[in-house]
C-alpha positions, 0 to 999 in steps of 0.5 A: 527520530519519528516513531512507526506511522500506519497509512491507509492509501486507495489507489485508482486506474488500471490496478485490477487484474494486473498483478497489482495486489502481489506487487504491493505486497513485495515492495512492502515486504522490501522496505520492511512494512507491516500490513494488508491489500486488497481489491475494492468492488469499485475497481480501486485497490486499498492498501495499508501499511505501518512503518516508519516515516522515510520508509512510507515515503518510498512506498508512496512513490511504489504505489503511485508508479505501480507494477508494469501493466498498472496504470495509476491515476489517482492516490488518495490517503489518510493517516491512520491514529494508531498503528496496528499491530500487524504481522507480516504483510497481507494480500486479503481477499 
């Protein structure tokens, strides 16, 4: 078995101004994820998130299909060397 593993994903398209950021922070708390959002000036949304494996893999796939409203056409990742010790899951503004 895997231990916890930190990601942190930009995600780009329609994702401002469309619930996105609320969104995120319900489906991280359903798979029981530790972490924040945020919107970016450039118009993308950033997300990191802690967790185990398996369950990263099915907020991936959260991320890229997105709320009704979003459309999301790119998602980018990198793998984070520590995980964080966040409490709870964060919407930061």
């Amino acid at each position: 078995m895997t231990g916890p593993r930190a990601f942190r994903f930009w995600v780009s398209g329609r994702v401002q101004g469309v619930g996105f950021r609320w969104f995120v922070r319900r489906a991280a708390l359903g798979l029981d994820l530790t972490g924040r959002v945020r919107n970016l000036p450039d118009g993308r949304v950033e997300v990191e998130a802690a967790g185990p494996p398996e369950r990263l893999e099915t907020f991936r796939q959260t991320l890229r299909e997105g709320p009704p409203g979003a459309r999301v056409t790119r998602l980018d990742e990198l793998e984070l060397s520590g995980v964080p010790a966040w409490d709870g899951f964060d919407i930061d503004r």
